[in-house]
C-alpha positions as CSV (number, residue, x, y, z in Angstrom):
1,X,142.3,171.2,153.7
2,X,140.1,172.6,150.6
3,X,137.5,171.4,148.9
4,X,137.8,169.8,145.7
5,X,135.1,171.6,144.0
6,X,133.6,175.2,145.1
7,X,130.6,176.0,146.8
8,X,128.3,176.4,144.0
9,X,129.2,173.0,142.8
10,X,128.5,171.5,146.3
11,X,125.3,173.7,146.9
12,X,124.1,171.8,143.2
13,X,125.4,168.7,144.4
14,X,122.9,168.7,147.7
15,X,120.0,170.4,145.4
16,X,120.3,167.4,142.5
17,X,120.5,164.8,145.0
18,X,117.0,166.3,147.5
19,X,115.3,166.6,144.0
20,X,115.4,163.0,142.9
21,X,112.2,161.7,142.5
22,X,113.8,158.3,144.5
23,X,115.8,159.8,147.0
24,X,116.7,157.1,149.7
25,X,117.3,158.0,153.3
26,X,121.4,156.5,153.0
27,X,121.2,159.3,150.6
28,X,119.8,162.3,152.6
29,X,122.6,161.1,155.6
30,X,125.3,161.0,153.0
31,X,124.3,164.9,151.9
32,X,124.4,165.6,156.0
33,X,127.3,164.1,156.4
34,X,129.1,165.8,153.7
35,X,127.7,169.1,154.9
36,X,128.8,168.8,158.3
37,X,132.3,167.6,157.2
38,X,132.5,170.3,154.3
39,X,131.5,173.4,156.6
40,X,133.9,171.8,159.5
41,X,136.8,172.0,156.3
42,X,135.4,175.5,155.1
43,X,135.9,177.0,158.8
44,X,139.4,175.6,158.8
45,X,140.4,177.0,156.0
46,X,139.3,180.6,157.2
47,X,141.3,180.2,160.6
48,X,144.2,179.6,158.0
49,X,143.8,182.4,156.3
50,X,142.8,184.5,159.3
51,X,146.3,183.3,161.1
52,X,148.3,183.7,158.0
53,X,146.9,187.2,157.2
54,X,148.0,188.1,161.0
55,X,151.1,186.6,160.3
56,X,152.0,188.9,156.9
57,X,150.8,191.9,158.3
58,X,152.7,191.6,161.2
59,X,156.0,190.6,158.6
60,X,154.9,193.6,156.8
61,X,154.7,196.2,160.3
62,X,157.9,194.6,160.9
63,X,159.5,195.9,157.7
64,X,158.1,198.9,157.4
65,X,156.5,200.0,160.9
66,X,159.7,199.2,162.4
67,X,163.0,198.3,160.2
68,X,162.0,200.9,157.6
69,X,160.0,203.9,159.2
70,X,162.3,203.4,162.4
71,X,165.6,203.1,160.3
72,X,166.4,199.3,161.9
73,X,168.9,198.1,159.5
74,X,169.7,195.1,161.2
75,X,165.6,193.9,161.3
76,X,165.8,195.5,157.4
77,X,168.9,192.7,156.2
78,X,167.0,189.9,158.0
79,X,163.7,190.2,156.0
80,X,164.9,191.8,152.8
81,X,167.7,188.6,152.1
82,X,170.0,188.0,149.0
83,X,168.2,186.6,145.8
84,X,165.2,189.4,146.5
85,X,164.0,191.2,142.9
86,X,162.3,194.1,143.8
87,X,160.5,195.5,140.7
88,X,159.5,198.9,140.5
89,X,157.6,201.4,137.9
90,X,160.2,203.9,138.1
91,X,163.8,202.4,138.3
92,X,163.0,198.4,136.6
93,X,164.2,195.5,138.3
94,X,166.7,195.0,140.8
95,X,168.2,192.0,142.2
96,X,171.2,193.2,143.8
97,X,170.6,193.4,147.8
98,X,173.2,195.6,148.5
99,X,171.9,198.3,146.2
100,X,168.7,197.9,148.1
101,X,170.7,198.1,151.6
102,X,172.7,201.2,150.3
103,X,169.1,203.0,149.5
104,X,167.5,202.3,153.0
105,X,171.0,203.7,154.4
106,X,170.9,207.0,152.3
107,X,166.6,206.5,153.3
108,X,167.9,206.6,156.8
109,X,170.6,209.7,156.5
110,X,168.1,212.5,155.0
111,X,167.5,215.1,157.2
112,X,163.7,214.3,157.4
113,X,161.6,211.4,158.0
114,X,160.7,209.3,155.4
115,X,157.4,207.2,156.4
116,X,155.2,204.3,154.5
117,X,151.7,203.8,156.2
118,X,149.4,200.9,154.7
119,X,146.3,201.8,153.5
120,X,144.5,198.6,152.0
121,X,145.8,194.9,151.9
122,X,144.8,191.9,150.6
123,X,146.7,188.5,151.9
124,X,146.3,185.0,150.1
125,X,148.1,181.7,150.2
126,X,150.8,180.7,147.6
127,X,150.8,176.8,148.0
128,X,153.1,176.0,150.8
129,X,155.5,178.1,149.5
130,X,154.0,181.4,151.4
131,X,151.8,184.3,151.0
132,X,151.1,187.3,148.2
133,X,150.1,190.6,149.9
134,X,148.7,193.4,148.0
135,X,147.5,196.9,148.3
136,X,148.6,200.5,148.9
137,X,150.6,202.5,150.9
138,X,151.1,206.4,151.1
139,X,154.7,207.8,151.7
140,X,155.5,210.9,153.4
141,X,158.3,213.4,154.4
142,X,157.9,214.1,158.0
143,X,154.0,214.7,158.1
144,X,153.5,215.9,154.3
145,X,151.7,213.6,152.2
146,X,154.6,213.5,149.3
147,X,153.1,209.9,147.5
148,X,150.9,207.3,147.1
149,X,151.4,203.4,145.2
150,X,150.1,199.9,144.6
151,X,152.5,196.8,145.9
152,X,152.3,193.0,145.4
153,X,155.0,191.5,147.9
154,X,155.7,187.7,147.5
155,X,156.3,186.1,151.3
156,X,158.8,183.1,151.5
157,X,157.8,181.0,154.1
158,X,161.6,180.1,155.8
159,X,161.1,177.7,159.1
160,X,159.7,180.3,161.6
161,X,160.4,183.1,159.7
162,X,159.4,185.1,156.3
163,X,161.6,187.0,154.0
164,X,160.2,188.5,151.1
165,X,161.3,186.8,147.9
166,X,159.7,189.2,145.4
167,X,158.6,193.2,145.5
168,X,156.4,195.0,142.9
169,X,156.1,198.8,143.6
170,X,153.8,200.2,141.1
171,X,151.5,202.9,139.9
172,X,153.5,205.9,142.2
173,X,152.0,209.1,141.8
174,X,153.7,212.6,143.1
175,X,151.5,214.6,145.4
């Protein structure tokens, strides 16, 4: 549950009401009451975001940790699902899945490793549709630093599962 205002509003709320010149004791009981209720809503809404960060980092080791670093195709078609648009700086926009599956196979038959690692992330609720995640990630050949970029990646929240619904890869820069 959030607030319907921030906490600067309700920190002016509580001041204007304390500096009333007729300030009645209902009043001082309703301002403790509302802060007790209001920090009880403010610490619920950080184990939310605590549990749904977990929960799109672990999506995100998943597809890259594991389906992408460790070539799992079949882990790779079951978060990456028809009707994704992956957008990227260097090629545009595409929205045909199996072009995407036909680059993690040719990804998966090089004769070196290709590896993402996370570097910074950033994790915030869309609604009750799911979850954006930003940051960036390095990519290497074997253990040679070879690139570095920004992502957003939208998270579609499907029963107990994510998919991701939308991929931005951005700002890549050749080392």
């Amino acid at each position: 549950m959030k607030l319907p205002f921030d906490r600067g509003d309700y920190f002016r709320f509580i001041q204007t009401v304390l500096n009333q010149q007729d300030v009645k004791p209902f009043q001082i009981l309703i301002v403790i009451a509302i802060a007790i209720l209001s920090g009880k809503v403010i610490a619920q809404d950080a184990d939310l975001d605590k549990k749904l960060r977990l929960e799109i980092l672990g999506m995100d080791s998943l597809l890259f940790e594991v389906a992408f670093n460790q070539c799992d195709f079949d882990l790779y078609q079951k978060i990456l699902v028809d009707g994704v648009e992956f957008y990227d700086d260097r090629t545009g926009l595409n929205t045909d899945i199996e072009k995407e599956y036909a680059a993690f196979k040719d990804k998966c038959s090089r004769t070196f490793s290709v590896r993402r690692e996370l570097i910074n992330t950033s994790v915030s609720k869309l609604g009750d549709f799911g979850a954006v995640h930003t940051g960036s990630h390095n990519f290497y050949n074997d253990s040679q630093l070879v690139q570095t970029a920004m992502f957003i990646t939208i998270w579609e929240r499907r029963e107990d599962w994510w998919i991701v619904k939308r991929a931005v890869s951005y700002d890549h820069v050749d080392l």
